[in-house]
N, C-alpha and C positions, 0 to 999 in steps of 0.2 A: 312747358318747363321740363326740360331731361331729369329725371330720378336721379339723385345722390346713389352710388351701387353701396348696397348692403356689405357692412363686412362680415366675410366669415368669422361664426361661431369661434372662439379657437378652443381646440381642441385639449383635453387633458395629458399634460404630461405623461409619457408610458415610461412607467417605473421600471427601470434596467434590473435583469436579474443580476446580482452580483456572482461573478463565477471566481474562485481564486485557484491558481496550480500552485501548491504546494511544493518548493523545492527543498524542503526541509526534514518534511517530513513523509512517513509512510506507514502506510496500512498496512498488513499482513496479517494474511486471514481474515476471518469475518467477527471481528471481537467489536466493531462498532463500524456502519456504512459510511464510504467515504464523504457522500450525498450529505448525510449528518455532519460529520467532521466542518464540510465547510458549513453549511446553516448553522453552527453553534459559532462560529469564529467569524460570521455575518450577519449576527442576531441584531437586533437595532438596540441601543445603548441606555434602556428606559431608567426611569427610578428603580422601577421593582427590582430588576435582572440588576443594580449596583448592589442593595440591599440583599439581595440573595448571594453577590460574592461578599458578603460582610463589609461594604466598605460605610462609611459616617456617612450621614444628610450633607447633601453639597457636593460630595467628592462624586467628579465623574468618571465613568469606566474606561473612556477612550485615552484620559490622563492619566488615570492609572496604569492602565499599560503600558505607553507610553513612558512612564518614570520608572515601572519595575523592569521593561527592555532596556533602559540606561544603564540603569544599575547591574544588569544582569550582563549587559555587555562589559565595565567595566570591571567585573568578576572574571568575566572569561579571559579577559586582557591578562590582568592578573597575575592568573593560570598558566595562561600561555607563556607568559614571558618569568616562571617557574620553571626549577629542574623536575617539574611534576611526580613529586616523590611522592610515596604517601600521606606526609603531613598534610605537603599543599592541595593534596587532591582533597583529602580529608573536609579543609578550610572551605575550599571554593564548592564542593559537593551540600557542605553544613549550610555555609550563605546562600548556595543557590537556593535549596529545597525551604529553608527557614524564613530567609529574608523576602526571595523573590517570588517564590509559588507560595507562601507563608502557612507553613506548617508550623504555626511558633511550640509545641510541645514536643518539636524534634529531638529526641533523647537516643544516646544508645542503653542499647539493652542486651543482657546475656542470650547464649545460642534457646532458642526453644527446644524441646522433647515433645515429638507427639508419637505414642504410639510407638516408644523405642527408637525412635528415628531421630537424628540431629540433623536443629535447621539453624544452621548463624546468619541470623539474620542481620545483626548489625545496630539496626534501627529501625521504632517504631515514630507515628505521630498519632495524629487525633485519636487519643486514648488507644493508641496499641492497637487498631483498628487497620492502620495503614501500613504494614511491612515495606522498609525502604532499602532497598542492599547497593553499597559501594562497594564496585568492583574496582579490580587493580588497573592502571592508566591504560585504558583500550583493550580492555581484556573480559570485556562484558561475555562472551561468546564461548572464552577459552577454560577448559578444566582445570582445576588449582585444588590442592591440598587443603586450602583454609575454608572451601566449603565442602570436604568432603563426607562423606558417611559411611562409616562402617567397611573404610578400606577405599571406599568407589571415591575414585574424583570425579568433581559435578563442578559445571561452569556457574557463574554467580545469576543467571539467568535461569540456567535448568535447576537449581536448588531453592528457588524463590517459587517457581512453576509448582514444583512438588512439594511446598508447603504449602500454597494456596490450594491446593485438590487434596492434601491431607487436614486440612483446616475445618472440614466439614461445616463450610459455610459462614464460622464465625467473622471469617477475614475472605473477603470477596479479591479485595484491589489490590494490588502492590504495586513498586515500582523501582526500577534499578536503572544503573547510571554507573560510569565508571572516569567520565570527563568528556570525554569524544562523542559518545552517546547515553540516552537516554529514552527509555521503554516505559513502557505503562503495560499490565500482565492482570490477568483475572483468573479467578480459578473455573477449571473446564476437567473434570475429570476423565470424560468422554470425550477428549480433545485426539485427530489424529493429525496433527500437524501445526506447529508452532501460530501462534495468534496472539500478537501485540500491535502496539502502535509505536513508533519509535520516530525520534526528531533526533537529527547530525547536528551538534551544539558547534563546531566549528564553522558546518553552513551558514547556520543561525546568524553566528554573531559576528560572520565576518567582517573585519575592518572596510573593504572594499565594497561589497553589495549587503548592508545589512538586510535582512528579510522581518520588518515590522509587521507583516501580514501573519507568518507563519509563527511567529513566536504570538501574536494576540492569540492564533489558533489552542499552540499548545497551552499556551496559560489559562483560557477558557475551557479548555478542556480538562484538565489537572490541578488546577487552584485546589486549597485544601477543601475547600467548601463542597468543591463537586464529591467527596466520598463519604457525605453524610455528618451526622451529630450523633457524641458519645452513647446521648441516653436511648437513642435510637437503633432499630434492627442493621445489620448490614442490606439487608436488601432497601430498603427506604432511603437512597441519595439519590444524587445527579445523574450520576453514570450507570446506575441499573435502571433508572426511565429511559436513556437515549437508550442503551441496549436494547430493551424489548419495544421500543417503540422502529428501531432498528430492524430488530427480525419480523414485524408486522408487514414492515413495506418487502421487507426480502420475500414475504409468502404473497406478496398481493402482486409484487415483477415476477414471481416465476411464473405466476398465473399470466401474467402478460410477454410469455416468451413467445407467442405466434405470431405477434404482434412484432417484434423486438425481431423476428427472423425474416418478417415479409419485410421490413425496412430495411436491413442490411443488404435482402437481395437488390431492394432497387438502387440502393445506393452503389453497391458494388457494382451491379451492370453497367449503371452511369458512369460509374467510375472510369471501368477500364475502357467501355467506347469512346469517352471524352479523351484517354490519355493520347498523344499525339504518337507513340511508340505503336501502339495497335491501330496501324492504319490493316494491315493483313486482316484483324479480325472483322473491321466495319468491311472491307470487300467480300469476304466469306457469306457474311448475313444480308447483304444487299444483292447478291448474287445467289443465294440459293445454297450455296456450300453447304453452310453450316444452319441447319434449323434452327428458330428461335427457341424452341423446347429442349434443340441439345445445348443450347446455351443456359437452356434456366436449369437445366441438368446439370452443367458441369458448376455453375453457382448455385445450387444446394449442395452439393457433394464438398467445394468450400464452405459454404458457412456453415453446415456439418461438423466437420471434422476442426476447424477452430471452434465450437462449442464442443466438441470430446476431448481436445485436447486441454480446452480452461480447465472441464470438469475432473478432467485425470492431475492437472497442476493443483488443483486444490483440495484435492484427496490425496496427494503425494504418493502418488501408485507411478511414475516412471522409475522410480528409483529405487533398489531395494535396501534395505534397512543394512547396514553395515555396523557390526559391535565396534566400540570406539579403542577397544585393545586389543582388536586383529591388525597387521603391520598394510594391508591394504586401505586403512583406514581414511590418510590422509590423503591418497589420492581419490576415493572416494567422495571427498568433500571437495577436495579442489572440482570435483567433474559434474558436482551439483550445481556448485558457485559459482560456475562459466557457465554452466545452462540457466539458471537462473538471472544472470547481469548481459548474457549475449543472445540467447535463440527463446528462452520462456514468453510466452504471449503474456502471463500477467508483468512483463515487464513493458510490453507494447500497451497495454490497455492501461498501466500505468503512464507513461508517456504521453498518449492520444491523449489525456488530459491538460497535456502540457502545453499554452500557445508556443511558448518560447522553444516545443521539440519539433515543431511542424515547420519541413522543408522540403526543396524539392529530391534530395537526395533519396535513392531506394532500396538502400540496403537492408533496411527496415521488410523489404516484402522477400530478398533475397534469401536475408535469413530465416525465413518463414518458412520458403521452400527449400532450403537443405533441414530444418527441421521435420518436415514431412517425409523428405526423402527418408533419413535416415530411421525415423519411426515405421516405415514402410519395412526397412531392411532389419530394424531389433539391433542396436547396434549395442556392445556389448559395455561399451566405456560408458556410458548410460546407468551401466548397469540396473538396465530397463529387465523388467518381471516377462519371461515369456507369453506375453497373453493376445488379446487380439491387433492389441492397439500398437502392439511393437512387431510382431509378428507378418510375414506374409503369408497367406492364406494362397493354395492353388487356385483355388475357381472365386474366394472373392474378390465384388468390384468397392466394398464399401469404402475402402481405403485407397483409393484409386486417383494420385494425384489431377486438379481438377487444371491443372496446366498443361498435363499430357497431351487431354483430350484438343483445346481450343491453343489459339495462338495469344496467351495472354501476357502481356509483359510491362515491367514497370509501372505500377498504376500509381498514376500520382490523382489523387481525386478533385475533381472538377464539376462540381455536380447543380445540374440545372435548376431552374424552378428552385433559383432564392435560399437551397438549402445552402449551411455553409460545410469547410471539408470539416470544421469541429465533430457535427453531426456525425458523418461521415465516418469519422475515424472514433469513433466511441460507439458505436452502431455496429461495427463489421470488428472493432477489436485488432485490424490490419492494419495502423497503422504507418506512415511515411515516418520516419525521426533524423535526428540529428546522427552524421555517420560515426558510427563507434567502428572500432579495430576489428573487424570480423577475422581477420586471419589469426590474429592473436586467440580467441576464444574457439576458433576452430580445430590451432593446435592441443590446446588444451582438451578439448573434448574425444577428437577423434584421429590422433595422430598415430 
């Protein structure tokens, strides 16, 4: 009598990492890991985690989101379809923050004095703990009389900055908004270079592609609850556990940067062999031309100098400090804000987490290499600090474009052995996006 065949075991469901790209919102700086950002706005939706946003027995988080993104969109409608004077900013600014992120002890309050210093702040909430400033309609960024000090005009963002670090701790968080956007800001006294976290409220809530992902984000992230209770220290909330539990893994990944550098090379190599553009380089290596070692040469000398170039983007050393009331001022800012939205890698390694920016177009590596170049040459509209990194050196090779050497072009990544190009492109920081206007950003820079 033939055996009935055994069925296979079956196997246990493999639980998907959930990955979200953010088109909403962004990081700047290291004020909390992006890694975090989504595991908080991916968390699983328990009892405890409802009770810890304050909400009743019964009421679920996924619904309450859900009903506060309604509401919140039906504020921005609103708004939008307002002459967005200051009243109505006023209204939609108060609803937002009271109703929907529910800070219900939203009050305004007289300017503060610390220290001789005036700070109009506007508005506090959870017991004067949470500084909140309404700026004027899109003008989060811009200098204005009504927060100035002692002569100086200060934007409604850099005057919120410098009462948080004159605060001496008492007021950790803040958080500004002007309609268009909306920041979240901690105090860093020792801060060289801006660090917030900031959601576009018009991406948000657009009528066309609302983004429910990115706003559970922000609301998980900023609810009143995440900045603690009155009777409590400011260091004892939400947001100063993610932080330090944030720079625990930032020291535990730089320990693992050898790691992190031997992946990018294999993946880059695979990359550009696999690209069908570099058929020159696969004959070169098959034939002896080019040795394997000056190929793994000329891929450390790239993924080199993308990691000096992050490291010099996030210490803000390309660019030298420009006084905001010399008349070269504003084109100084305009030559930042094209290098930062056109050639900056932390705009590429922002993107490489975007599925929706991954294509076959390569403009993305093109302007990588006129980035190189022109750091090669110190180019002046930059106004890049004379040092190594802008500088040509007579006899050095450290800086030594790694495209010179090899025939490498367009790499669009293709990479074997199951890895996918996500990997790829968050690994090397290189890469491929969706084509932006490079000539536009090129005039801007270096015309």
């Amino acid at each position: 009598m033939a055996r009935r065949p055994t069925r296979p075991k079956a196997r246990p469901a493999r639980r998907r990492e959930a990955k979200i790209a953010f088109d909403a919102i962004v990081i700047e700086g290291a004020l909390l890991q992006p890694e975090l950002v989504t595991r908080i706005a991916t968390s699983e939706p328990t009892h405890q985690l409802a009770a810890d946003y304050g909400l009743d027995p019964g009421e679920k988080l996924r619904e309450v989101v859900q009903t506060k993104f309604t509401q919140a969109q039906s504020l921005h409608a609103r708004f939008s379809r307002s002459d967005k004077g200051p009243a109505a900013l006023k209204r939609f600014l108060s609803s937002l923050f009271a109703e929907v992120f529910e800070f219900k002890d939203l009050s305004e309050t007289a300017p503060v004095m610390l220290d001789g210093r005036n700070f109009p702040i506007g508005h506090h909430a959870v017991a004067r703990r949470v500084p909140i400033v309404f700026a004027p309609c899109e003008a989060i960024d811009k200098g204005d009389k009504a927060f100035s000090d002692a002569g100086r005009q200060r934007a409604p963002v850099q005057m919120l900055q410098e009462y948080l670090n004159a605060a001496a701790g008492a007021v950790l968080w803040g958080l500004a908004a002007d309609g268009r956007t909306l920041r979240l800001y901690r105090a860093n006294p020792a801060m060289t270079r801006p660090a917030y976290i900031e959601a576009d409220l018009a991406v948000l809530f657009d009528a066309d592609s609302p983004r429910l992902a990115d706003f559970s984000a922000l609301w998980l992230l900023i609810h009143a609850s995440r900045f603690g209770k009155a009777a409590t220290p400011p260091t004892d909330c939400s947001l100063e556990r993610w932080r330090d539990e944030g720079r625990e893994k930032g020291a535990r990944a730089r320990e693992d940067l050898r790691n992190g550098v031997e992946q990018a090379l294999k993946l880059l190599g695979q990359g550009f062999l696999a690209h069908p553009a570099n058929a020159k380089l696969r004959d070169e290596l098959a034939k002896g031309t080019l040795l394997p070692q000056s190929y793994l040469d000329a891929l450390l000398r790239l993924v080199y100098r993308l990691i000096f170039v992050c490291a010099a983007e996030d210490r803000d050393v390309l660019h030298l400090p420009q006084p905001l009331e010399t008349p070269a001022y504003e084109v100084w800012r305009a030559a930042r804000d094209a290098y930062r939205r056109g050639y900056g890698l932390a705009r590429l390694r922002e993107l490489s987490s975007k599925r929706q920016a991954h294509d076959r177009n390569i403009d993305g590596w093109e302007g990588t290499k006129i980035l190189f170049r022109e750091l090669w040459h110190g180019n002046l509209s930059w106004r890049s600090p004379p040092s190594a990194a802008c500088s040509r050196p007579a006899t050095s090779e450290t800086l030594r474009i790694a495209t010179s050497q090899i025939n490498i072009s367009m790499p669009r990544f293709s990479i074997s052995h199951g890895s996918e190009p996500t990997a790829a492109l968050n690994a090397s920081t290189g890469a491929t996006w969706k084509q932006r206007n490079w000539a536009r950003f090129t005039k801007a820079c270096w015309n």
